[in-house]
N, CA, C and O atoms as a DFTB+ gen file, in Angstrom:
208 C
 N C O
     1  1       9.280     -16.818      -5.451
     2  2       9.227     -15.790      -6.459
     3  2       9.772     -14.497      -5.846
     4  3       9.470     -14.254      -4.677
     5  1      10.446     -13.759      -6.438
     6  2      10.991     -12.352      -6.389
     7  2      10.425     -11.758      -7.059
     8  3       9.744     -12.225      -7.972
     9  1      10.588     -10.172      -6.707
    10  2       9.903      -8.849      -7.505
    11  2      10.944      -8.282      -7.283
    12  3      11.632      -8.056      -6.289
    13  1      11.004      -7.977      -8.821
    14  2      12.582      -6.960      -8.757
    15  2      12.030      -5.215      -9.319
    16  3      12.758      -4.266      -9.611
    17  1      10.742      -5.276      -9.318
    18  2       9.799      -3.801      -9.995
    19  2       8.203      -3.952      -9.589
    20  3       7.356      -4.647     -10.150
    21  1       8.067      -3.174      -8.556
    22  2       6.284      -3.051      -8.762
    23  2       6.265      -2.185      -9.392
    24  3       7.060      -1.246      -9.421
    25  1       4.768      -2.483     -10.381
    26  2       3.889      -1.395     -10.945
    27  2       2.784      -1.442     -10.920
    28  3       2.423      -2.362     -11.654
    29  1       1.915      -0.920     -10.442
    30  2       0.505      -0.468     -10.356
    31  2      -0.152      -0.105     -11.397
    32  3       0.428       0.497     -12.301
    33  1      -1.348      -0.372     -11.459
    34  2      -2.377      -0.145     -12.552
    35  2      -3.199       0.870     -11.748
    36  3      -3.795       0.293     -10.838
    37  1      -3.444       2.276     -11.783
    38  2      -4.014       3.118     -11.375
    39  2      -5.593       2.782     -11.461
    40  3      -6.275       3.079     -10.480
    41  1      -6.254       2.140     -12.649
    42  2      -7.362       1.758     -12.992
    43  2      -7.920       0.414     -11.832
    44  3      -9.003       0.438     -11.246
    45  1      -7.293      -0.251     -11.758
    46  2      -7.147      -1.319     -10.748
    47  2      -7.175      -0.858      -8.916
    48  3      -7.206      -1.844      -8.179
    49  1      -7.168       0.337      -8.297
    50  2      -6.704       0.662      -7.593
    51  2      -7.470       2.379      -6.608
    52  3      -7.168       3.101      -5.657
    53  1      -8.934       2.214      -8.025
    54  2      -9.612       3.223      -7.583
    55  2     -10.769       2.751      -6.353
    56  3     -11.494       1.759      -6.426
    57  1     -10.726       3.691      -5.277
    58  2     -11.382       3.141      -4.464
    59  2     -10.917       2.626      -3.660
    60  3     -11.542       2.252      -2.667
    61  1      -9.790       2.462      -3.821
    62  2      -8.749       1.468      -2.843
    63  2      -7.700       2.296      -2.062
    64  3      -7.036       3.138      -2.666
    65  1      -7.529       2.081      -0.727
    66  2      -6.772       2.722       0.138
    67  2      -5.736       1.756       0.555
    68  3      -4.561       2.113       0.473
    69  1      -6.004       0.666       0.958
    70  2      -5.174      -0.335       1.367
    71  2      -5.058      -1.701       0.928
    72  3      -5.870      -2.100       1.762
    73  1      -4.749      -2.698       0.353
    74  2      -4.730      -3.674      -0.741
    75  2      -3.308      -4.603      -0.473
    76  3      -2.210      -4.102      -0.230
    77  1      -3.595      -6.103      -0.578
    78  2      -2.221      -6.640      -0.907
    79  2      -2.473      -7.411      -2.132
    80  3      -3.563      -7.683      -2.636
    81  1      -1.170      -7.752      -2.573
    82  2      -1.739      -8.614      -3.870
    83  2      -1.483     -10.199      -3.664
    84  3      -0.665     -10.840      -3.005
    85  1      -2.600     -10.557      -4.566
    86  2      -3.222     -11.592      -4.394
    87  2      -2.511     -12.926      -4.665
    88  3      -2.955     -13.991      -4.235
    89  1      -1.194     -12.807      -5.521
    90  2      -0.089     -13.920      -5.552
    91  2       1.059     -14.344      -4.004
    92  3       1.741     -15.334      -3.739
    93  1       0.691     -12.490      -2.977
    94  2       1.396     -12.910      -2.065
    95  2       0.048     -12.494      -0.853
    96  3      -0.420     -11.357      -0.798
    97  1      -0.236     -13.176      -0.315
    98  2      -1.258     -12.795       0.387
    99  2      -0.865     -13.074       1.992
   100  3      -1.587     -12.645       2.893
   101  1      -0.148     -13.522       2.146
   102  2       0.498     -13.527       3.779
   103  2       1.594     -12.301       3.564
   104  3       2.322     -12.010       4.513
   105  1       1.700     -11.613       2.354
   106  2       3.271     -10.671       2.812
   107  2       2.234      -9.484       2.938
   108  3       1.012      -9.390       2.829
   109  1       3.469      -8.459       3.269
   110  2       3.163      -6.885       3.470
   111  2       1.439      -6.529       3.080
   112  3       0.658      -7.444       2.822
   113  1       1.144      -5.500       3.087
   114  2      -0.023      -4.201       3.039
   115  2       0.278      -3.477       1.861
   116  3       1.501      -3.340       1.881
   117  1      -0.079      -3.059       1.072
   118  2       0.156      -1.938       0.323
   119  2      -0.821      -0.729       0.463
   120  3      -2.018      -0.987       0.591
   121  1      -0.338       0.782       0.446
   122  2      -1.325       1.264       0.836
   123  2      -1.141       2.833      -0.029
   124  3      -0.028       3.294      -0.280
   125  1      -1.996       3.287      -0.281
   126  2      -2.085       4.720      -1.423
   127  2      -1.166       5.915       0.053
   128  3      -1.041       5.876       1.277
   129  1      -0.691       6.933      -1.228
   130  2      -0.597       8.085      -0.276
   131  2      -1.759       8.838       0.127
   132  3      -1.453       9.822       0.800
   133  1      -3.014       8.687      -0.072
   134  2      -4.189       8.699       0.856
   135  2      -4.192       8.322       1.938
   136  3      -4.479       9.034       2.900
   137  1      -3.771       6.752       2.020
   138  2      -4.214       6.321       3.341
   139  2      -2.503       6.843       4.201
   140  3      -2.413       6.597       5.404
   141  1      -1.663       7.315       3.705
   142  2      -0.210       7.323       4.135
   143  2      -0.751       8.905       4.962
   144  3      -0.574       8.850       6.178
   145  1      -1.236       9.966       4.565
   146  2      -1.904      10.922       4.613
   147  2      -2.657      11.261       5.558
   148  3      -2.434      12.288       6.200
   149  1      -3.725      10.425       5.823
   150  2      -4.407      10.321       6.426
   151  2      -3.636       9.882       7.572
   152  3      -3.474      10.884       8.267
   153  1      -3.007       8.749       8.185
   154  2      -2.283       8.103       9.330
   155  2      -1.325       9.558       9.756
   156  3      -1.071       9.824      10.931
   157  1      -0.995      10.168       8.928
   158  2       0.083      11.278       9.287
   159  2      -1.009      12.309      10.003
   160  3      -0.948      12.716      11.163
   161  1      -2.055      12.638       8.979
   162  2      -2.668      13.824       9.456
   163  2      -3.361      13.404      11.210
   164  3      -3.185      14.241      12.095
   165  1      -3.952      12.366      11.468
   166  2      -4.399      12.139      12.689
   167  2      -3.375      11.608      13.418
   168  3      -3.781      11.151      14.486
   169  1      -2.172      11.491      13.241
   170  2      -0.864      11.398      14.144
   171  2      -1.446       9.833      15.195
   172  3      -1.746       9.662      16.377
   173  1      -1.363       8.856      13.828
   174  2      -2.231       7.523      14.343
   175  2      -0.575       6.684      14.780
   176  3       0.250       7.522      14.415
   177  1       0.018       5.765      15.224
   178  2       1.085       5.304      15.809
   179  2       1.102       3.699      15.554
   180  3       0.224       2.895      15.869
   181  1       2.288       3.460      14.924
   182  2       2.101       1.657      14.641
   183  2       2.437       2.028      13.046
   184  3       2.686       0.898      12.624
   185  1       2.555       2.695      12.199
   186  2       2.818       2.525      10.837
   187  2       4.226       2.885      10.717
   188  3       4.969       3.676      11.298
   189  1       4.378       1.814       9.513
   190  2       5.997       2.459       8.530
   191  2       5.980       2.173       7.259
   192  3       5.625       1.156       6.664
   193  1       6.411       3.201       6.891
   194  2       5.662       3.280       5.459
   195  2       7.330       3.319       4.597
   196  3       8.327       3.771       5.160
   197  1       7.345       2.857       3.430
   198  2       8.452       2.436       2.641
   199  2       7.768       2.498       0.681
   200  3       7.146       1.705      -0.025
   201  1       8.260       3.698       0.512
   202  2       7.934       4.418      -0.310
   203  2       8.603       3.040      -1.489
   204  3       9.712       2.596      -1.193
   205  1       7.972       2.516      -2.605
   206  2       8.157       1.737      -3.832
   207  2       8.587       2.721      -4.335
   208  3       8.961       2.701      -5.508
């Protein structure tokens, strides 16, 4: 299967910082600009982030 568009359900997603979805569960991380935020503000090392 391919994804040619993510979209997020904001309602789906409260509470949530970091999440993958559940049809692909061995691929990527998905993660809010909270948690993108946070890794920046404490200058944490090991992330790359790829803006959808």
């Amino acid at each position: 299967m391919r994804v040619i568009k993510y979209v997020f359900k904001n309602e789906k997603l409260k509470n949530v910082t970091i999440f993958k979805l559940p049809e692909f569960p061995k691929a990527i991380s998905y993660v809010t600009e909270e948690f993108k935020n946070v890794v920046e503000e404490n200058n944490i090392k090991g992330f790359k982030f790829k803006e959808l």
